[in-house]
C-alpha positions as CSV (number, residue, x, y, z in Angstrom):
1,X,117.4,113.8,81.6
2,X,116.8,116.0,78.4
3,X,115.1,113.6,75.5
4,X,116.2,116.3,72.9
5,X,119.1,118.0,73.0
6,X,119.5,121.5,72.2
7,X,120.5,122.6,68.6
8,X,123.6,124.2,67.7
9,X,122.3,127.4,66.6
10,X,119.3,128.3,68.9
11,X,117.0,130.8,67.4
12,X,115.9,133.8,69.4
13,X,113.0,134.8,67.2
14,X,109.7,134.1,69.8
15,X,108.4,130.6,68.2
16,X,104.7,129.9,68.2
17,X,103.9,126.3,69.4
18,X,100.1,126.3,69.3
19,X,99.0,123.1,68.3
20,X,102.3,121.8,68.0
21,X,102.9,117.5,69.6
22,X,105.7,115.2,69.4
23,X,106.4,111.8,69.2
24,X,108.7,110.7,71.8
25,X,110.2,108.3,74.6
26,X,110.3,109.5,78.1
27,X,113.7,107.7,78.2
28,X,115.4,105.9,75.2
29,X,118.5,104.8,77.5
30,X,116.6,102.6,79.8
31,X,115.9,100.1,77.0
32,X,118.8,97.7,77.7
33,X,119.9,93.9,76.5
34,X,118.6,91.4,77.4
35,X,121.5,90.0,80.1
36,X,121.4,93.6,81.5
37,X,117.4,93.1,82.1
38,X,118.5,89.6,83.2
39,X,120.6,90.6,85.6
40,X,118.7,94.3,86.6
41,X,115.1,93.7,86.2
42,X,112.8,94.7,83.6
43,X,111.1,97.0,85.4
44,X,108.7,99.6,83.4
45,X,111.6,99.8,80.5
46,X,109.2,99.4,77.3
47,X,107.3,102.0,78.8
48,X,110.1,104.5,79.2
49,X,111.2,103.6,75.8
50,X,107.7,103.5,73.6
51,X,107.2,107.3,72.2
52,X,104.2,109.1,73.1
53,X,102.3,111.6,71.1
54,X,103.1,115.2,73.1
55,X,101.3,118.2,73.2
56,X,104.7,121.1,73.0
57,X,104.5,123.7,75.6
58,X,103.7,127.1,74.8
59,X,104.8,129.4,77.5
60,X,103.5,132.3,75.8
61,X,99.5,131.1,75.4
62,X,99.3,128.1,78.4
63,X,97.7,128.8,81.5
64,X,97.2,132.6,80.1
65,X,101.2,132.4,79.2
66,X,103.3,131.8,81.3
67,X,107.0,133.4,82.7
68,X,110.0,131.1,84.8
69,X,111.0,132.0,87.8
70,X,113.5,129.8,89.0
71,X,114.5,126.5,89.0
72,X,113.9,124.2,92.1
73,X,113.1,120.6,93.5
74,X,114.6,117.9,94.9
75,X,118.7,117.5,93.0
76,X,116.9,114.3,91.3
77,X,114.1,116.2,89.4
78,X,114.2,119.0,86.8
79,X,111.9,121.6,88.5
80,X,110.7,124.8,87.3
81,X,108.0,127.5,89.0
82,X,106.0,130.0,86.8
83,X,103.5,131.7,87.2
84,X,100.5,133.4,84.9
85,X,99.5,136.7,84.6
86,X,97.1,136.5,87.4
87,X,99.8,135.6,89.6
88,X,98.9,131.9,89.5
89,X,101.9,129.7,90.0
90,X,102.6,126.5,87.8
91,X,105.9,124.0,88.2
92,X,107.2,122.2,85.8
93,X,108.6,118.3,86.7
94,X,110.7,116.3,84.7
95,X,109.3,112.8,84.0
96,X,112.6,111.3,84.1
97,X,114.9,111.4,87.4
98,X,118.7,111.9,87.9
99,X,119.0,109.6,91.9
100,X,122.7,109.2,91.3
101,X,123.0,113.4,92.1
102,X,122.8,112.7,95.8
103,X,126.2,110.3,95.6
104,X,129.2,112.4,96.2
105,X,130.9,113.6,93.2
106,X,133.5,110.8,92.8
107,X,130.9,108.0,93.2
108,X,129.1,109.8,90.3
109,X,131.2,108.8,87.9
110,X,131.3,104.8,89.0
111,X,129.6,102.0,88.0
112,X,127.3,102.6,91.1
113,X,125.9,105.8,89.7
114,X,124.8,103.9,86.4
115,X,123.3,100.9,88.4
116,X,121.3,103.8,90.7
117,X,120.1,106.0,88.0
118,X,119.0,102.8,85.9
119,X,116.4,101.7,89.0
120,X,114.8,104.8,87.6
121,X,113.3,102.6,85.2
122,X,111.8,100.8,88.4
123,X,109.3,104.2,88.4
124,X,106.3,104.0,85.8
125,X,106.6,106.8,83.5
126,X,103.2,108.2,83.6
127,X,101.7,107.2,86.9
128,X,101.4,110.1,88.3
129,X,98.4,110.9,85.6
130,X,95.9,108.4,86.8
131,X,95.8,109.4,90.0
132,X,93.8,112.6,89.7
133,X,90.5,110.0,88.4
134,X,90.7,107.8,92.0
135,X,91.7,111.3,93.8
136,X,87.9,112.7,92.9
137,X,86.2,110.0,93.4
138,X,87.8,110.2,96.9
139,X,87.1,113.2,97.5
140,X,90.3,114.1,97.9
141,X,92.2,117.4,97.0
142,X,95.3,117.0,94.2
143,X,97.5,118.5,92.2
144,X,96.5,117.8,88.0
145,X,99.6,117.1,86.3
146,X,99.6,117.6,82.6
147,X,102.3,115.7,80.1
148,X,103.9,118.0,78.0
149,X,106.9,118.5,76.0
150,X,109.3,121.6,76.5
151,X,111.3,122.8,73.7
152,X,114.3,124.7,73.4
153,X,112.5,128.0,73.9
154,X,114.3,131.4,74.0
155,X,111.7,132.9,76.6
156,X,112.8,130.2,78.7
157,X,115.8,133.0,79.4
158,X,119.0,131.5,81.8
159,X,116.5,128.3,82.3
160,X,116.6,127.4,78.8
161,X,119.8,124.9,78.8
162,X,118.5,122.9,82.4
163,X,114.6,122.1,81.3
164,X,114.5,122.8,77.7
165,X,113.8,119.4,75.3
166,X,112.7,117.5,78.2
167,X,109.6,116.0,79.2
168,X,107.5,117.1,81.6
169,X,104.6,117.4,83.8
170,X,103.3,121.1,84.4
171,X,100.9,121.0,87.3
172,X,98.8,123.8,89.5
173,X,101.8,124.5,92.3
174,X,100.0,123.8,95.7
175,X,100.6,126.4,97.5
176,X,99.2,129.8,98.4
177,X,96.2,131.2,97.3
178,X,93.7,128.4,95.6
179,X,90.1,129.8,96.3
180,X,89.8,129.9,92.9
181,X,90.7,125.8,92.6
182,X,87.8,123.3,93.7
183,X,91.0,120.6,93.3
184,X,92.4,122.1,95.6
185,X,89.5,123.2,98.1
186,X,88.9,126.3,96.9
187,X,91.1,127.6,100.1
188,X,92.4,130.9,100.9
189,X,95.7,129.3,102.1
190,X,97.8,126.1,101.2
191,X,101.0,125.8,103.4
192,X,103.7,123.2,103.6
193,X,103.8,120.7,106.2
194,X,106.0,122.7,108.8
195,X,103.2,125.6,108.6
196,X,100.8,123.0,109.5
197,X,102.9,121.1,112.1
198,X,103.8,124.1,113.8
199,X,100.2,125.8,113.9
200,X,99.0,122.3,115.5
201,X,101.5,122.2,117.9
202,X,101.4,125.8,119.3
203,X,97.5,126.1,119.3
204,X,94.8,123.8,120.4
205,X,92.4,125.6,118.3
206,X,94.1,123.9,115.3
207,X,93.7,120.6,114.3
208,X,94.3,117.9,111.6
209,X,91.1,116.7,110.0
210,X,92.3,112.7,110.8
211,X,89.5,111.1,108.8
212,X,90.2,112.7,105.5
213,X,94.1,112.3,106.1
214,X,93.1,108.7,106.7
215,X,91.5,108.2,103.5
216,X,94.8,110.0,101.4
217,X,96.7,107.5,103.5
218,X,94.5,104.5,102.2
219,X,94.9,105.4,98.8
220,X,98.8,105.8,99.4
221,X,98.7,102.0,100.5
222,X,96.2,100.9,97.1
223,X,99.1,102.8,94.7
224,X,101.8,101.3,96.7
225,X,103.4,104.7,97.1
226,X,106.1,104.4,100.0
227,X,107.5,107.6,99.7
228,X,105.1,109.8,101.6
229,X,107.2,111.8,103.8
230,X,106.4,114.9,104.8
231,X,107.8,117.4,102.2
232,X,105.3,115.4,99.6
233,X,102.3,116.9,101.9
234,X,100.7,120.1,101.5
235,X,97.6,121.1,103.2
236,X,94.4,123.0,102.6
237,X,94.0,125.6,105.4
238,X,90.6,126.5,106.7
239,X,90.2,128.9,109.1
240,X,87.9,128.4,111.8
241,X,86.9,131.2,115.0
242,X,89.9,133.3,116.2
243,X,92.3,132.0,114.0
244,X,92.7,128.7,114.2
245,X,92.4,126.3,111.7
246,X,91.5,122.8,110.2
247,X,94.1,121.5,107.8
248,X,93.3,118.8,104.7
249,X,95.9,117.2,103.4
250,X,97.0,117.6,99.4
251,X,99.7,114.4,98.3
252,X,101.5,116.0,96.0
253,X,104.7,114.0,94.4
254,X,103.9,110.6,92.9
255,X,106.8,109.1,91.6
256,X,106.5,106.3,93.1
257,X,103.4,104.8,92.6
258,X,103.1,101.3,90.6
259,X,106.7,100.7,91.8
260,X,108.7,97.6,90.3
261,X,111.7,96.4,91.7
262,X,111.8,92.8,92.4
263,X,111.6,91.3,89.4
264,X,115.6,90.3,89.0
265,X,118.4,88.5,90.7
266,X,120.3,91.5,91.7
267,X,116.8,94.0,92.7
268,X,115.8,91.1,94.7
269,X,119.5,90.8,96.5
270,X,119.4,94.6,97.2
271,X,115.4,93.9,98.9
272,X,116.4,91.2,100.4
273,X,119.3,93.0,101.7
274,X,116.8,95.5,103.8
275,X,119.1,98.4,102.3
276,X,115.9,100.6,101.6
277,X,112.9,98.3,103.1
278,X,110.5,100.8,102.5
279,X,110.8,100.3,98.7
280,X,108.3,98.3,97.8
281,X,107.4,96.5,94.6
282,X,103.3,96.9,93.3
283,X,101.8,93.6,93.7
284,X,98.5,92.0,93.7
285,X,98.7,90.9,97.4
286,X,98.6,94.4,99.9
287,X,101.2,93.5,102.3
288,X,104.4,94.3,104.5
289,X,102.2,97.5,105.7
290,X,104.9,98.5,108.2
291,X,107.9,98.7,105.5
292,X,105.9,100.7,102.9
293,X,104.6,103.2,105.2
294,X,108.1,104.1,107.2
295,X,108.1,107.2,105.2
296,X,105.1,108.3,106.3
297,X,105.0,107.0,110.0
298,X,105.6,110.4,111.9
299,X,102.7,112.0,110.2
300,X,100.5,109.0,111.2
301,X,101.2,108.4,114.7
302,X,100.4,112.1,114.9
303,X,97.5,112.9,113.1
304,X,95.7,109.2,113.3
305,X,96.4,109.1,117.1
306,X,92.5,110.0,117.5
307,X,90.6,107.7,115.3
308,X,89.3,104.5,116.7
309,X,89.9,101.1,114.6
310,X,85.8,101.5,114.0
311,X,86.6,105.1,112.2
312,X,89.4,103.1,110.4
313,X,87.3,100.4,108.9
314,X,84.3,103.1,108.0
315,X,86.9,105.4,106.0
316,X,88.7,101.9,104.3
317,X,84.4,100.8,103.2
318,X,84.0,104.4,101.9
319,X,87.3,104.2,99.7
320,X,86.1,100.9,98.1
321,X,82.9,102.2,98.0
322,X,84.2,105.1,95.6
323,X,86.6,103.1,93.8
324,X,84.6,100.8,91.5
325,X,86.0,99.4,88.1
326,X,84.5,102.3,86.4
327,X,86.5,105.0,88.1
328,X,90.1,102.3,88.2
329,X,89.9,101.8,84.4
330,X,89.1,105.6,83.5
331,X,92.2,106.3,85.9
332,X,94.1,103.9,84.2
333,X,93.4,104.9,80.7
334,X,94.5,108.6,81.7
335,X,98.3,107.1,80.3
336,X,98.9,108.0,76.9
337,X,97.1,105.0,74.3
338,X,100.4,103.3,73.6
339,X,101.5,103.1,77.1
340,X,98.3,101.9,78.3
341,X,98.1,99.0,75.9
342,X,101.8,98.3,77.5
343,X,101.2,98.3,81.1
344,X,97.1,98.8,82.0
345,X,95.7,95.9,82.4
346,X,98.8,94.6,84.6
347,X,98.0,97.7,86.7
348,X,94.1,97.8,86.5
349,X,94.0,94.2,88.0
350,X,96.6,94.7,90.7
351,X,94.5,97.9,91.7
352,X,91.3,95.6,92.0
353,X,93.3,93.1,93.6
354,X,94.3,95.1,96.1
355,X,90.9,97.5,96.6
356,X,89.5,94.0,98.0
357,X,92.3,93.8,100.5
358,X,91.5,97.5,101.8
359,X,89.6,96.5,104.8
360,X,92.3,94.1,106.2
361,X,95.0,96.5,105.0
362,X,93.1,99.6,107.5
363,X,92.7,97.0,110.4
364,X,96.2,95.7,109.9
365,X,98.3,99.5,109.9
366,X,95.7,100.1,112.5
367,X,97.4,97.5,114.4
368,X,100.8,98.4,113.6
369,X,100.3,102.2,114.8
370,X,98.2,101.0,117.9
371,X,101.2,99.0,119.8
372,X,102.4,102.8,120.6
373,X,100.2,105.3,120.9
374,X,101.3,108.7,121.2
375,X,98.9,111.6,122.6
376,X,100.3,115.1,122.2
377,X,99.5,118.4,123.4
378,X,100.6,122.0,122.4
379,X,102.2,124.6,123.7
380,X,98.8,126.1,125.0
381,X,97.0,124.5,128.6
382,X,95.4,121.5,128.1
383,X,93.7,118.7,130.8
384,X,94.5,114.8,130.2
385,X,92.4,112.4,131.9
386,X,94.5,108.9,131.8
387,X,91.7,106.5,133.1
388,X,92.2,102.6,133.8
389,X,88.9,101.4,132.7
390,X,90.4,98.0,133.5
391,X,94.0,95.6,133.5
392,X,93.2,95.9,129.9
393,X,91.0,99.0,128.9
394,X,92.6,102.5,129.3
395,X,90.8,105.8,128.1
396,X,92.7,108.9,127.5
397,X,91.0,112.1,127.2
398,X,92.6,115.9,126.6
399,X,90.2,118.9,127.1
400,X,91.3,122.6,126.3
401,X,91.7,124.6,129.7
402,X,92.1,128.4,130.2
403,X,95.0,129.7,132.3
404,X,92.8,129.6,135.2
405,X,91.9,125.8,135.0
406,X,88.9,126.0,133.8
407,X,88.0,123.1,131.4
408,X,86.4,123.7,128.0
409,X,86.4,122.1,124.6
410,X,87.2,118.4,124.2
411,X,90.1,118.3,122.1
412,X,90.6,114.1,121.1
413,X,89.6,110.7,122.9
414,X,91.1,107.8,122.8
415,X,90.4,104.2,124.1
416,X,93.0,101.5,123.5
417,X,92.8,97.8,124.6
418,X,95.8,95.8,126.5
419,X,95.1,93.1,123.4
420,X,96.5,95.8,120.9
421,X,99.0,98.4,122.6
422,X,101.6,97.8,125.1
423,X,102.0,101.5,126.1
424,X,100.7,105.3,126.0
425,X,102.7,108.1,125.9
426,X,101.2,111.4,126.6
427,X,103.7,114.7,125.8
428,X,102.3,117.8,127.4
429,X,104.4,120.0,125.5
430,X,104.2,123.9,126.9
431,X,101.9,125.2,128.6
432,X,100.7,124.9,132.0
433,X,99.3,121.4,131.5
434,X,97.3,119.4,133.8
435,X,97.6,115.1,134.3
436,X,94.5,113.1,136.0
437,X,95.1,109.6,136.6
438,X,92.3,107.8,137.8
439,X,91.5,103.6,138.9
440,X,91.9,101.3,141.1
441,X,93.6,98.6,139.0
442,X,97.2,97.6,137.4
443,X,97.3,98.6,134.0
444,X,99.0,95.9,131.7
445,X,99.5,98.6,129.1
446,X,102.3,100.8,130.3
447,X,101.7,104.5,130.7
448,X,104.9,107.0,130.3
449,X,103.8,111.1,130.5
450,X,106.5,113.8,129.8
451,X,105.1,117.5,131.1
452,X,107.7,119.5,128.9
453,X,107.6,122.9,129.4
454,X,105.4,125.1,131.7
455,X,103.5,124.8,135.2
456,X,102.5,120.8,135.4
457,X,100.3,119.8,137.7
458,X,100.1,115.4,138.4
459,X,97.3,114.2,140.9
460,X,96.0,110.7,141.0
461,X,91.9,110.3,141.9
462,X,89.6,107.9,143.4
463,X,91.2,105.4,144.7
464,X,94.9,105.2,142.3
465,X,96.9,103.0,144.7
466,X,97.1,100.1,142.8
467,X,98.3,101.6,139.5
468,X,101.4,100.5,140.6
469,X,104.8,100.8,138.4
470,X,102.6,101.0,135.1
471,X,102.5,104.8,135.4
472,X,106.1,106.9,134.3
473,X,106.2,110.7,135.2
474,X,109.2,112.5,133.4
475,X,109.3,116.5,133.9
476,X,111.6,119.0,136.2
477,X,111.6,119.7,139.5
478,X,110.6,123.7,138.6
479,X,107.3,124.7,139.6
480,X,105.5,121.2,139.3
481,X,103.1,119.7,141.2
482,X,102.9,116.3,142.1
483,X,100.3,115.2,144.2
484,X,100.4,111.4,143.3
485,X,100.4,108.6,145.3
486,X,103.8,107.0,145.9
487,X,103.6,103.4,144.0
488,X,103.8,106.2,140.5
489,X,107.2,106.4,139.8
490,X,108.2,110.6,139.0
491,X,112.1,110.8,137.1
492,X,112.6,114.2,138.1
493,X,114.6,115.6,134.9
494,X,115.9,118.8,135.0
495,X,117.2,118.7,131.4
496,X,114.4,116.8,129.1
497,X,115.4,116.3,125.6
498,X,114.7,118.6,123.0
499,X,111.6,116.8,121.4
500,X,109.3,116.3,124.3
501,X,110.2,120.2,125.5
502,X,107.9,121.8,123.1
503,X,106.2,122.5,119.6
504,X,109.7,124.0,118.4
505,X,111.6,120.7,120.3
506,X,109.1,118.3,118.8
507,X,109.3,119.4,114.9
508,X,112.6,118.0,115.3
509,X,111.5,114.8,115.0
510,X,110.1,115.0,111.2
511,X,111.9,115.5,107.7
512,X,110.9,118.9,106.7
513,X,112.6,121.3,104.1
């Protein structure tokens, strides 16, 4: 992944880059014959093989001079965290990727390993610098990468021989301390997606802020990025009254925006193959919503579980609201001049393309999310009214109760429509958790509840007799109440599974490091 390699005899005299750029290609080896491009794709290859005019890095004077601390990342990226004198921490990203490090060692030296690490060239180069432009127009916190060359520098220390000659971006690291960052919220506290998860699952003070996650998740689906899981989330922690907290979500990671695949007999095989569906190629046409978002489903079922399709179609106006030509094309032209006059205007018009396609996009996912709805608790007390409106209209509420009962603050609502969803499941979590189920019609749309952990209580209202089979109890026998009529069917379980136990049992369920 180094573009230069490292001289023979490496001074150790402290060198003085001020100033200093270079001209050079973020990877020469992609550019390939023509049968190889036949047969493997084109892909963003000029790109990766055009130089670019670099600004060096200069540890000693950028960002107030900065020191290494130790190398990091995923095994297919070159990662390095510094930090200033004020404590501020920076990371450094290669451009270019190694994928073939995740084959085992033998496969690494087969023709496989060549074929995976040349889909690198799949990746645009420089993508991940126009998304800051759209990202403030949006309203939406971000990381600021910054492309920059990094020599064979002697203060690099033991780091030296892994990052030095390569290029890179060096970027703000999100996390931590960022009061002093409007990019970034100007929050006390950023914390990983765990921190987040686990604070939102043990307390019902603590919440997601859904709406602005929604809009992140829109411009995710404009850039075609379809690797949002959720390690490449970090969020902007406010605290609230008695310590809980509202969390904003910062996408961090874009290496796979503007992706091109499919444009070759043997990338179309491998798509067509639905070896990696979620890979998606950038087009003009916004489409197979479900694939490219199967990184990111978890996180949406979760936090989008509360919005409404009417909140949905509101957040997708206000992002092509924000998004005019103006504010694509200065995104765009945020590539270095050579690479722009290679690949913009391709881009610029698949971005407008697909901006007009934004509303149908938000209805469609909405769609996609909707035939399962999932409605979770924490591990604190909560009350959840499950009320059949109608055979097709069911409205789910959960309210914040004290450990005497007593109801408070309304935590979510939810209405869903038989037309849209074919069932609700409702997971109590801990806590001593309370279920009200109230009509006096079938549902169509199946309702399934697991307690988890804690003192449950179940009791059916009104007059419940003829919700029938449609309504699935799962919890233990210990200390639970059940004061439902007898067409609900109850699964005593004794030994639930790990995920619908608790907060600890349902981060289980999600790809965290």
């Amino acid at each position: 992944m180094q573009q230069v390699s490292a001289p023979k005899n490496l001074s150790i005299k402290v060198p003085d880059y001020t100033d200093s750029t270079i001209s050079i290609a973020a990877g020469k080896h992609y550019d390939r014959g023509w049968l190889h491009t036949f047969l493997y794709g084109k892909h963003y290859r000029e790109a990766w093989s055009t130089p670019v005019q670099v600004k060096v890095l200069d540890i000693g004077t950028a960002k107030g001079g900065l020191k290494p601390l130790q190398m990091g990342g995923s095994r297919q990226t070159i990662n390095m965290r510094m930090v200033n004198p004020n404590g501020v921490e920076y990371v450094l990203r290669s451009v270019d990727k190694e994928p073939a490090s995740a084959l085992s060692e033998r496969l690494q030296k087969s023709y496989l390993a060549n074929i995976v690490r040349d889909a690198t060239s799949a990746t645009h180069p420089y993508a991940a610098l126009t998304i800051p432009r759209m990202a403030e127009a949006l309203d939406i916190y971000h990381t600021d990468p910054e492309l920059v060359f990094v020599p064979h520098d002697p203060r690099l220390g033991p780091y030296a021989d892994s990052i030095g000659g390569t290029l890179a971006l060096l970027e703000r690291r999100p996390d931590g301390d960022q009061s002093d960052n409007p990019k970034m919220g100007n929050v006390n506290e950023v914390v990983s997606t765990r921190s987040a998860l686990t604070e939102r699952l043990t307390d019902n003070d603590s919440h997601f802020d859904a709406r602005y996650y929604l809009r992140a998740r829109l411009l995710d689906m404009l850039l075609g990025d379809w690797s949002r899981h959720e390690d490449n989330w970090r969020w902007a922690a406010f605290e609230q009254e008695k310590s809980a907290y509202t969390f904003k979500a910062i996408p961090r990671d874009r290496d796979n925006v503007y992706y091109k695949l499919a444009d070759a007999t043997i990338p179309w095989l491998f798509m067509r193959l639905q070896l990696k569906p979620h890979f998606q190629t950038f087009r003009k046409d916004l489409k197979n919503l479900e694939k490219l978002n199967k990184s990111g489903r978890n996180l949406d079922k979760l936090i989008l579980a509360e919005l409404e399709l009417s909140d949905w179609l509101e957040v997708a106006d206000s992002v092509q609201q924000a998004l005019t030509d103006d504010v694509l094309e200065e995104a765009i032209k945020a590539m270095p001049d050579t690479i722009y006059k290679l690949t913009g205007a391709e881009i610029l018009a698949k971005l407008k393309s697909r901006r007009g396609q934004l509303q149908d996009a938000a209805r469609r996912y909405f769609t996609i999310l909707s035939k399962e709805v999932q409605l979770v608790g924490t591990d604190k007390h909560e009350l959840f009214e499950i009320h059949v409106v109608s055979p097709d209209q069911l409205q789910a509420r959960a309210y914040k109760i004290t450990k005497d009962g007593k109801v408070k603050d309304l935590l979510y609502e939810r209405t869903v429509n038989a037309a849209t969803t074919k069932e609700v499941k409702i997971y109590g979590l801990s806590g001593d958790d309370k279920f009200e189920l109230k009509g006096d019609v079938k549902p169509k749309i199946k309702i399934s509840i697991w307690g988890g952990a804690g003192e449950d209580e179940y009791y059916t209202v009104n007059d419940s007799s003829n919700l029938g089979k449609r309504v699935h109890i799962v919890d233990s026998r210990y200390r639970n109440s059940y004061k439902v009529n007898k067409y609900i069917s109850v699964d005593i379980d004794n030994t639930p599974r790990a995920d619908v136990f608790n907060a600890e049992g349902w981060l289980l369920r999600y790809y965290l490091d």
